[in-house]
C-alpha positions in Angstrom: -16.2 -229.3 30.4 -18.1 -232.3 30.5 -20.4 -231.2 27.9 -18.1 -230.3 25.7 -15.8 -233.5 25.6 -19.2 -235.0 25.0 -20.1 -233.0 21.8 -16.0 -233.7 21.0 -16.8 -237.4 20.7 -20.2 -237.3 19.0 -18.6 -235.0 16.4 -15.7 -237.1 16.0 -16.0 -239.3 13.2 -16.7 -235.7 11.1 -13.6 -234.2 12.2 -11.9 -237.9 11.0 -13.8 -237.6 7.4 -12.5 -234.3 7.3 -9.1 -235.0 5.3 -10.4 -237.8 3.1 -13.4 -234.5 1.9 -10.6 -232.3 1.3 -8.7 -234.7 -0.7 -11.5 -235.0 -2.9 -12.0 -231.8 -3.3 -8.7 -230.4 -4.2 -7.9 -233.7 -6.6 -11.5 -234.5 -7.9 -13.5 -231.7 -8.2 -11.1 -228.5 -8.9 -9.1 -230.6 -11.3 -12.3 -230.9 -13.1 -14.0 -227.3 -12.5 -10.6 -226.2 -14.5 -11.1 -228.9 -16.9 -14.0 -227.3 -18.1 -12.8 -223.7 -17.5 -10.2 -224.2 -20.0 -12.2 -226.4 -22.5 -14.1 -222.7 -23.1 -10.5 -220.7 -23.9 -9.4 -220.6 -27.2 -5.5 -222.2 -27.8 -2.6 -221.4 -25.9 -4.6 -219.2 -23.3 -4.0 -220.6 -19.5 -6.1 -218.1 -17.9 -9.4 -217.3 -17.7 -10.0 -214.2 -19.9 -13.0 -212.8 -20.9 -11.6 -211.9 -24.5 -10.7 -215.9 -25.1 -13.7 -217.4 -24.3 -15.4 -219.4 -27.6 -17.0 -222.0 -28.4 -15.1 -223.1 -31.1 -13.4 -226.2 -29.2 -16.7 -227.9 -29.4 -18.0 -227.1 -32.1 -14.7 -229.0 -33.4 -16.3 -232.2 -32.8 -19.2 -231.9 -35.0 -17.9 -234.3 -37.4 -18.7 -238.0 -38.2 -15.1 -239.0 -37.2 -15.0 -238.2 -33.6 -18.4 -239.7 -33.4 -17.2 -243.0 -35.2 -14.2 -242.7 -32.0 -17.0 -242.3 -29.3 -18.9 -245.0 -30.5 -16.2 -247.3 -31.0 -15.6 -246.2 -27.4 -18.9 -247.6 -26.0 -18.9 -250.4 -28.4 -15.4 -251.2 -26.2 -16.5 -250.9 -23.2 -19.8 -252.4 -23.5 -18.4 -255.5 -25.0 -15.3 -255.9 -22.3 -18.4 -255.4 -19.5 -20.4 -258.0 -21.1 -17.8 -260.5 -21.9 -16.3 -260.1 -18.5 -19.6 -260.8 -17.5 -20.5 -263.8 -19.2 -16.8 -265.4 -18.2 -17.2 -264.4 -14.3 -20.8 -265.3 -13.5 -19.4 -269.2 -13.3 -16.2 -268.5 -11.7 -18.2 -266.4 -9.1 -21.3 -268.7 -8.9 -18.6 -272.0 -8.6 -16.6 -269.6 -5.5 -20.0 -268.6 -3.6 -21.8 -271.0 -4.0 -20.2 -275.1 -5.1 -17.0 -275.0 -3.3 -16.7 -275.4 0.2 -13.1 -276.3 1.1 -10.2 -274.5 -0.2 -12.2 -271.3 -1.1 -9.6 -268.9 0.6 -6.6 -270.6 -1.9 -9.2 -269.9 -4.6 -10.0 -266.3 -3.7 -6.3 -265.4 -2.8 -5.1 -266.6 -6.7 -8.3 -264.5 -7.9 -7.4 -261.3 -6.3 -3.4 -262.1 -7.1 -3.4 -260.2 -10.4 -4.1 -256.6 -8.4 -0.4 -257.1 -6.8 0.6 -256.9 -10.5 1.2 -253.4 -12.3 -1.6 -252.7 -14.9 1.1 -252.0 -17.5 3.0 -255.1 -16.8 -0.3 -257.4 -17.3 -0.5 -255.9 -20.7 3.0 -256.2 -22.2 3.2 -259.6 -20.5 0.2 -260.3 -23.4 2.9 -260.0 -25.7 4.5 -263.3 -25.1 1.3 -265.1 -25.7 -0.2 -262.8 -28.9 3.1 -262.6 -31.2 4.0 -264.0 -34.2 6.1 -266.6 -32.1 4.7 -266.4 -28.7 2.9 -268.9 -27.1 -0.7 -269.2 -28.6 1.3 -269.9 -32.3 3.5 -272.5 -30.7 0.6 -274.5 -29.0 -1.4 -274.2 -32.6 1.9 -275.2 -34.7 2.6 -277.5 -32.7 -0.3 -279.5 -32.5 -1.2 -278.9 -36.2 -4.0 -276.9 -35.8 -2.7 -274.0 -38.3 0.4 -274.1 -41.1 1.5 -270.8 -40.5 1.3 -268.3 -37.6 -1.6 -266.2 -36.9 -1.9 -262.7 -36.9 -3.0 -261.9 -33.3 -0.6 -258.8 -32.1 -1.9 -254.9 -32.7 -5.3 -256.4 -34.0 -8.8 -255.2 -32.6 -9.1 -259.2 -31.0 -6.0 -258.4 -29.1 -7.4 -255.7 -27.7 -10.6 -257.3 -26.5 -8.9 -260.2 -25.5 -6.6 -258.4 -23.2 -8.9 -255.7 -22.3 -11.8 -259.1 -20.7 -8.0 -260.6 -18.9 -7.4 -257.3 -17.0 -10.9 -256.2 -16.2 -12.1 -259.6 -15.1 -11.4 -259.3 -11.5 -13.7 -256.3 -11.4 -16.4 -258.1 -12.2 -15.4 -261.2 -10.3 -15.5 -259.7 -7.1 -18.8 -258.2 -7.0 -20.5 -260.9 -8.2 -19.0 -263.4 -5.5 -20.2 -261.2 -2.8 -23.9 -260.5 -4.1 -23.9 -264.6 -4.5 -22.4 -265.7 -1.3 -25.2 -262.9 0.6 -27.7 -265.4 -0.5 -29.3 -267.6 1.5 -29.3 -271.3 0.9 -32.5 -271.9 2.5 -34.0 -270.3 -0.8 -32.2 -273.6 -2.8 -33.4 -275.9 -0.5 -37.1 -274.3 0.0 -36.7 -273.8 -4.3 -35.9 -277.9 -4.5 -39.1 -278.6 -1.9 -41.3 -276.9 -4.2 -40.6 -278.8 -7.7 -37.9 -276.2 -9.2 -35.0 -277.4 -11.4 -32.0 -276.3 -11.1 -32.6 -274.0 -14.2 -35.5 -272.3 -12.8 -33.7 -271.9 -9.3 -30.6 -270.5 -10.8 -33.2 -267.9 -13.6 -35.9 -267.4 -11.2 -33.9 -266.5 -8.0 -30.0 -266.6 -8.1 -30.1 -264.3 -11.0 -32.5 -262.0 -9.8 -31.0 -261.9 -5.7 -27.7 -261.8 -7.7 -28.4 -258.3 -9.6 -26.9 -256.1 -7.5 -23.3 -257.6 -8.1 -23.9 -258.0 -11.4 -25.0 -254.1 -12.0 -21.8 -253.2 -9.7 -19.7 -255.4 -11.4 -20.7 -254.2 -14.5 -20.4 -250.7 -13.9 -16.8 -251.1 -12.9 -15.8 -252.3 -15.9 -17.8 -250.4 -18.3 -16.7 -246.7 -17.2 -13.2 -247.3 -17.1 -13.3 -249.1 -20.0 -14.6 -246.6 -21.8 -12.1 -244.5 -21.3 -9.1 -246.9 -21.4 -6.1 -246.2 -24.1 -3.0 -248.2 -22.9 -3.8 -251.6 -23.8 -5.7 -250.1 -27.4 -2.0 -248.0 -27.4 0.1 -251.2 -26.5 -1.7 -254.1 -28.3 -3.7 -252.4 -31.1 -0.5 -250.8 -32.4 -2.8 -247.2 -32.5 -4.6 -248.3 -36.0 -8.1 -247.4 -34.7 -8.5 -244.8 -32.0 -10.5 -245.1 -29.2 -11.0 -241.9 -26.6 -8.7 -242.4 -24.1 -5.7 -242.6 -27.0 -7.5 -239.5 -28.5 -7.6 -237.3 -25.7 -4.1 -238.5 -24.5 -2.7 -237.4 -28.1 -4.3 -234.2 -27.8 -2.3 -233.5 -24.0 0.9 -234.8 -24.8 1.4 -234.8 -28.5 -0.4 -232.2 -30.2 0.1 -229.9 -26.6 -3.1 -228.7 -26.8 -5.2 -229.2 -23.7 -8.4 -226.6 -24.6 -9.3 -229.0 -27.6 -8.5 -231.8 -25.3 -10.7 -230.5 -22.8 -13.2 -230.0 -24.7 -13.0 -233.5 -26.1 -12.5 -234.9 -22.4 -15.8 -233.3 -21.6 -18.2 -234.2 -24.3 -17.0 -237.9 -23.6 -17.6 -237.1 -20.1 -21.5 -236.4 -21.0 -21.6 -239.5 -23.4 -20.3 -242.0 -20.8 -23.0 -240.2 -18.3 -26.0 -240.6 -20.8 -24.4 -244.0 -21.1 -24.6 -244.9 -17.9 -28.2 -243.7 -17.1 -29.4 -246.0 -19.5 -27.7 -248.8 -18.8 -28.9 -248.0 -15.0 -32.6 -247.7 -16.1 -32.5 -250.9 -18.2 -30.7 -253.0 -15.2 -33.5 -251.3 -13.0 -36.6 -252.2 -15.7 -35.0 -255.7 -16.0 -35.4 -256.6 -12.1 -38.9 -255.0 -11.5 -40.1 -257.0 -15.0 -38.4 -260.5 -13.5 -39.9 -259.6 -9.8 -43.2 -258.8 -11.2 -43.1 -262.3 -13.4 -42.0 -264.1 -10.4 -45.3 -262.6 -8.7 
């Protein structure tokens, strides 16, 4: 009895991973098993038959225009990544790094904007991008411009908003690669000659690279795929992927070209992601073999 309450306890922490497996089974994999089950039927069959299998739902997409989509996709999501990026690798640096006192007031305003609804972020950017809202009044009002700008359902907008919301995603890995670091590096980096430019090129951004590929990675897939903020602030003038394969679900109703679409991108943002993986791995053997 003994033995066995023993093998209970060493086998417990399986038993307790047990629900969190199944959930991703049933809702992550099988969802995407039939995904690409149906993306082989032709239209307006559910089930798998034999007689509706084709290939025609792919060969759909041979055309320039859904390519022009998936790259303006990429070009999306790789811009939102790096911009978001460039504008947390300060705010990070400053949190980790420069301020001592206060930090937990600073953190708790930076991770504030998750309480906040996704959609409700976006259609707050209303108020600041339209013809009257808030950016046009500051600019009127100082003199700055005679006549409002045109910043609502314009491809800016959409950057603009899409670098506000993903932010924090970027923000947060960064701040915990930086504060890992050891400050005795600085101090024994100041002893022997280095500036603070080659203490902050030569080791804070290389010890910092693991945030920064996390961080990076969390904005650029689901950026890639993002289509309410295009829907809601580009006014649906250029189509990205997420608006394309949401149009072919609920407006067209037809989820086998949709599916097919869905997995194609799913293979582009994959390639995608490999080579931004290999260049982000290339890039910190190179600076590490410099260093050397």
């Amino acid at each position: 009895m003994k033995k066995i309450n023993a093998n209970f306890r060493s086998e417990f922490p399986f038993f307790m991973a047990l629900p969190a497996v199944a959930w991703q089974f049933f809702f992550c994999y099988v969802p995407v098993v039939c995904l690409i089950l149906l993306s082989f039927l032709r239209s307006g069959n559910t089930a798998f038959d034999t007689q509706a299998v084709t290939l025609e739902n792919y060969t759909y997409f041979f055309s320039p225009l859904f390519a022009l989509v998936i790259g303006r996709s990429l070009l999306l999501a790789f811009c939102t990544a790096f911009f978001c990026l460039l504008f947390a690798y300060p705010v990070s640096y400053c949190l980790a790094i420069k301020i001592r006192r206060f930090k937990n007031i600073f953190l708790f305003f930076l991770i504030l904007p998750f309480w906040t609804s996704f959609m409700v972020q976006a259609y707050a950017w209303f108020f600041v991008l339209e013809h009257n809202g808030l950016i046009n009044t500051i600019l009127l009002n100082l003199g700055v411009i005679s006549a409002p700008l045109h910043l609502l359902n314009t491809t800016l907008s959409i950057y603009i908003v899409m670098v506000y919301c993903y932010l924090p995603f970027m923000i947060m890995p960064l701040y915990t690669a930086l504060e890992k670091i050891d400050r005795r590096f600085f101090e024994a980096a100041a002893d022997l000659g280095a500036t603070q430019w080659q203490t902050f090129t030569k080791l804070t951004i290389p010890l910092s690279m693991p945030g920064i590929k996390t961080g990076f990675f969390l904005v650029f897939v689901p950026a890639f795929g993002e289509f309410v903020i295009p829907t809601l602030l580009g006014g649906g003038k250029k189509l990205f992927v997420g608006s394309l394969i949401s149009q072919y679900f609920f407006v067209a109703r037809n989820p086998n070209i949709g599916s097919a679409f869905t997995v194609i991108t799913c293979i582009v943002l994959l390639m995608a992601v490999g080579l931004l993986y290999w260049f982000f791995n290339r890039k910190t053997v190179l600076t590490l073999t410099q260093e050397d």
